[in-house]
N, C-alpha and C positions, 0 to 999 in steps of 0.2 A: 373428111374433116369433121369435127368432133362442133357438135351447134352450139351456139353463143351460150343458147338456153339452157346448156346443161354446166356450162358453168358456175361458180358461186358469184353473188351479186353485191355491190356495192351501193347504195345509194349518197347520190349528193345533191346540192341545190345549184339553184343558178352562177352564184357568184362561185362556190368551188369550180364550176365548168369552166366560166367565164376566165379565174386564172389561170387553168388548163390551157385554154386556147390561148392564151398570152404566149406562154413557152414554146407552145408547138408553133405558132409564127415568128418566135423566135425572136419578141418583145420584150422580152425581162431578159436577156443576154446582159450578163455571163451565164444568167441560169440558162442550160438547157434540158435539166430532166428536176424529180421528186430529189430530195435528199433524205441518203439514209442519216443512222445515227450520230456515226462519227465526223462528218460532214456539216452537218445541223448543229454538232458544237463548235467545230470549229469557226464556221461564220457566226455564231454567238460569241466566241470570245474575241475576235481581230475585224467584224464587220467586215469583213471581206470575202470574196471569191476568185478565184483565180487574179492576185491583185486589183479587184475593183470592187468597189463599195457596193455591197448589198448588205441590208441592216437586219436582217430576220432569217432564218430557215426555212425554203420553201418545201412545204411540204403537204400531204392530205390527210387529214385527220378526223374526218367526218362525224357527227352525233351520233347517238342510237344504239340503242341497246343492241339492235340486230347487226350492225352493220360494226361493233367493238366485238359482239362474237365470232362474225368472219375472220375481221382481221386478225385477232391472236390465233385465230385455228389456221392459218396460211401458210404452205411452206415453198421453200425457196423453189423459184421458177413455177410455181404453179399460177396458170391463167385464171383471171379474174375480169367479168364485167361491170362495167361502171355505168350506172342509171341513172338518168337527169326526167326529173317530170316524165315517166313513167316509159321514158324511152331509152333504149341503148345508144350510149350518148362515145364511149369507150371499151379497149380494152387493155389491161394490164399485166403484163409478165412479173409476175412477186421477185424483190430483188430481196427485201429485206420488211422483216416489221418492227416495230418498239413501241414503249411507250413515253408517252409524254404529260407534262404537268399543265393541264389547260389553263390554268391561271396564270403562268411564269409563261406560256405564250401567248396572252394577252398583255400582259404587261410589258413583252418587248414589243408589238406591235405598236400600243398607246400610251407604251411609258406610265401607264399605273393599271393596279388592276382593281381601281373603286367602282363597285356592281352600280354607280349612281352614275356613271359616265355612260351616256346611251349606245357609245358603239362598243363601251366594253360589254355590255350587257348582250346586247345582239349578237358577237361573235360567242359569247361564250356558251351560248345555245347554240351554235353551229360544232361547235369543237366539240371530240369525244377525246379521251385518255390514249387510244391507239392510235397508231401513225405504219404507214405504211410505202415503200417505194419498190421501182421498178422502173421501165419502160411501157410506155403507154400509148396505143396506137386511139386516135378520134375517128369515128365511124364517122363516114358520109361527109369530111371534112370539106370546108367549101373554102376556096383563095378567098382572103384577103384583100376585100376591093382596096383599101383604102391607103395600102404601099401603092400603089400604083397611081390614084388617083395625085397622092401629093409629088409624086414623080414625075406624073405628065406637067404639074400644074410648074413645076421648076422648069422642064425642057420647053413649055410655054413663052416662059420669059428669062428665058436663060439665066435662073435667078442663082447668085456665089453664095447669099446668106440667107436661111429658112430658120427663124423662130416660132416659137410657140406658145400658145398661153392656154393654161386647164382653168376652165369654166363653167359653171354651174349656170351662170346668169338667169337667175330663179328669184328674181328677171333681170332683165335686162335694164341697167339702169346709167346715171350720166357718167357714175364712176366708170364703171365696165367701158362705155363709150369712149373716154377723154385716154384711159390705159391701153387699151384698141390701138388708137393715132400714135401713141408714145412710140409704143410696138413699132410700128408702120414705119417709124420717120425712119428708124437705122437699118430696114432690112430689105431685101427683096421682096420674100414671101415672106405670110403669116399664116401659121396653123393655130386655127382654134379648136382644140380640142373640147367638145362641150359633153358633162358629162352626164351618163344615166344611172340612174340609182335604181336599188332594187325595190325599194319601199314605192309605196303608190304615193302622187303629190298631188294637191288642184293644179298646176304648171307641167301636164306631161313634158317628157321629152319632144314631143312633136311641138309643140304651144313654142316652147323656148326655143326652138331651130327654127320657126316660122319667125319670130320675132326678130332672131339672132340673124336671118337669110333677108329680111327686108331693110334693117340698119345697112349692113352690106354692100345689097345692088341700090340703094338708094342715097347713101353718103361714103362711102369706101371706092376706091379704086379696083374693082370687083375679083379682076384677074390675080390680084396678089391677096386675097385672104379666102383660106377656103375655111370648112369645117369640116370635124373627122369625128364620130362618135366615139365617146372612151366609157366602159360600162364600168361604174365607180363603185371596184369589190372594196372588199374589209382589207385586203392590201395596201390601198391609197390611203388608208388612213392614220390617225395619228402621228406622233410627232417626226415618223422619216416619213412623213409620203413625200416632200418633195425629192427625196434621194429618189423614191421609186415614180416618180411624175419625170426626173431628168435621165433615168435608165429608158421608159418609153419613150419619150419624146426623140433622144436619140438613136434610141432603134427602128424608131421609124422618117429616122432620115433629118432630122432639127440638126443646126447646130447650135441654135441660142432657146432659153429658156427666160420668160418673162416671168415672176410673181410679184404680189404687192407686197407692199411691205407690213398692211395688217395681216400677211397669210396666219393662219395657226400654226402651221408647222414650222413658222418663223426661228421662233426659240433662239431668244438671246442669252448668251452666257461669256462669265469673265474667265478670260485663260492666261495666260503668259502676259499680265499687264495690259490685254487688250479686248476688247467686245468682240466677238464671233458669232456665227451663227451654225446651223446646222452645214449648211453651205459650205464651210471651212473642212469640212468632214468629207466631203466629195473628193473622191480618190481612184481614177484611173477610168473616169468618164468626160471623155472627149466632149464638154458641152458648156458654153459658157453662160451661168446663172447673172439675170440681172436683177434687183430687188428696186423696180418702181415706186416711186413716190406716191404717199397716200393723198389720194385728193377732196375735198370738200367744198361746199358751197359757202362764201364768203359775205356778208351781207355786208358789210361794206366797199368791198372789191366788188362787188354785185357780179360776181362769176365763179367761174371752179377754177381753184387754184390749185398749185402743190402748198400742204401744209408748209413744206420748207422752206417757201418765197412767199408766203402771205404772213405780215407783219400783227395782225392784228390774234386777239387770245381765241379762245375754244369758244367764247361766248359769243361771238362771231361766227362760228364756223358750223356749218350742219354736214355732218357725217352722212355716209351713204351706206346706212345697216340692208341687207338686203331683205330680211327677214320681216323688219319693219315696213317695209314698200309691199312688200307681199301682204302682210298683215292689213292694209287699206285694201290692197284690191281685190282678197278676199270675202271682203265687208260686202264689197259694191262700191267703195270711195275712189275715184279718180286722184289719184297722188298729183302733187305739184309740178307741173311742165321743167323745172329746175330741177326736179328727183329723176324724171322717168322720161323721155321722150312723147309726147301727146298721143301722137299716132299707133304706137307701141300699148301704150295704157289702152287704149281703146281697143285694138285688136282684142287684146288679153281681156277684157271684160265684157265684148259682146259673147267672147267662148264662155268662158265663168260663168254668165248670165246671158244664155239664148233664151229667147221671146219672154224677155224681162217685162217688159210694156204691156199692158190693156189693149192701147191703142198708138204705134209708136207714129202713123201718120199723124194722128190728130194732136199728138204732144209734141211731134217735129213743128207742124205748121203753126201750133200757139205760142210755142216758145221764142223760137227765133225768127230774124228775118229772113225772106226768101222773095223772090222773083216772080211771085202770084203764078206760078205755075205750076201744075201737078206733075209731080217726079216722086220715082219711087226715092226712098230711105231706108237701109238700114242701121242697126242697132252700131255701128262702126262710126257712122255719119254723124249720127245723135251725139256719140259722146264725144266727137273734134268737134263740133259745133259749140256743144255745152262747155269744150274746155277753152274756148273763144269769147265765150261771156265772162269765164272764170277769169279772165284775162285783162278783162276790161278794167278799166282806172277809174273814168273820167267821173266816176258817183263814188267813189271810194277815197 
């Protein structure tokens, strides 16, 4: 047998592999291979595939000068390996190569291809001008824990309805919390799919599944909501990710799909005398989208409402920008018990800020009150304590 290494090579990055192993589990169904040419136009012009909505050509078209010289020198049925971070990640049987216009596939992904939108800018340094398909075997492929784990987690409790909600919760905050419950009331089970990006964040993935696993087992009925890791490529995004958030979710077993109704990929438009949305576009995926109510903090309601039943203007109402709560606890600022969960902020900034304190015994014991007895404290403790004064009235 003829060695990997003597093959010609491919290079890609994370997220090209990451939609790789989408297909090959059999998660973007109807896709299940690369599309050649006349393929790639056809679901360009009719958004479909084998009648069901898929909104883009799936295909690999990697950057690089080296890796635009292989692919036009390629011919049919010749073996090719594909390298992820410096390892043999695949391999390829050439079916077909072409080329393509990296900006016209930018702009079907994000619906514009202005170099000032940051994921268009990002993808277009992954894309080169060549494109190329075939059959594609994954070295050293490993199952799929996570079919199975939401499998078990139904025959658990014999659940009829599995929804799902994709989530960043970067952080975790009351909105994420109050759409959580929504979820909950009409289903069996709930899949939270929570997702990881490729860019480095202060909120690892870890940070946010610690945070998202403690809400959970601590205020959730624990056996009905699990979480499922979704590594959030340049596929999910723009204006059809939710077409491709409701192709995974029901391939991996959903039948309902939750979003808000601030999503971005919302996209309202007038048709035939009537408002639609993308939504209206979903065609031969068995899965039924629900568009929850945007909720805010109400200062005269003195709670989280739905905007649709809280009577009073916007100058009442505080929104839950995520960005913005991240932005405080970046700082070191504890955000407001009404924005964030207490416990939660606290978690998140004794990580953000380990052995922030000089002395945290001797600022625990002069701050608050305590029980004149020596007990250790950590930086977790300090800041539920601190956010117990912040709480306080009766001098305000």
């Amino acid at each position: 047998m003829t060695s990997l290494r003597k093959n010609k090579t491919l290079y890609i990055d994370k997220e090209a592999a990451s939609a790789l192993e989408l297909v090959a589990d059999n998660l973007l169904l109807p896709v299940t291979k690369l599309m050649g040419e006349s393929e790639s136009k056809a679901v360009l012009e009719s958004g479909l595939l084998d009648g069901k909505s898929f909104p883009f050509p799936f295909i690999l078209a990697p950057s690089g000068k080296k890796n635009e010289e292989i692919i036009s020198s390629l011919q049919k049925d010749e073996e090719i390996t594909i390298l992820c971070q410096g390892e043999e990640f695949a391999t390829l049987k050439v079916s077909e190569t072409f080329q393509i216009n990296p900006k016209e596939r930018v702009k079907h992904i994000y619906g514009t291809d202005d170099a000032t939108h940051p994921g268009v800018l990002a993808t277009m340094k992954r894309l080169g001008s060549w494109a190329l398909s075939g059959e594609y075997t994954i070295l050293n492929k490993e199952v799929n824990p996570n079919k199975r784990k939401i499998d078990d987690a139904k025959e658990l409790i014999n659940a009829q309805h599995t929804s799902s909600i994709m989530m960043a919760a970067n952080p975790l905050h009351r909105g994420h919390e109050r759409l959580i419950r929504q979820t909950l009331e009409t289903t069996d089970l709930l899949v939270i799919f929570l997702l990881k990006p490729y860019e480095s964040a202060n909120l690892t993935y870890e940070l946010r599944k610690e945070a998202l696993e403690y809400f959970i087992n601590n205020f959730l009925p624990k056996n009905r909501v699990i979480i499922v890791p979704l590594e959030n490529s340049y596929i999910f995004a723009g204006y059809n990710e939710i077409i491709i958030d409701a192709i995974v979710a029901k391939n991996y077993g959903c039948d309902r799909l939750t979003v808000g109704r601030n999503h971005a990929g919302l996209g309202m438009f007038y048709d035939c005398n009537s408002n639609k949305s993308i939504i209206d576009k979903v065609t031969g995926i068995n899965i039924e989208i629900n568009v929850a109510s945007e909720y805010v903090y109400c200062d005269q309601c003195t709670t989280l409402v739905s905007k649709n039943t809280c009577p009073h203007g916007q100058h009442h109402q505080i929104s839950y920008h995520a960005d913005s709560i991240l932005e405080l606890l970046e700082v070191g600022l504890l955000p407001p018990a009404v924005l964030i969960r207490k416990e939660i902020s606290a978690f998140l900034l004794s990580k953000l800020y380990p052995k922030r304190f000089k002395s945290l015994e001797k600022l625990y014991y002069d701050t608050f009150a305590t029980k004149g007895l020596l007990e250790e404290h950590d930086e977790k403790d300090f800041y539920l304590e601190l956010m117990k004064l912040y709480q306080t009235t009766s001098l305000t």
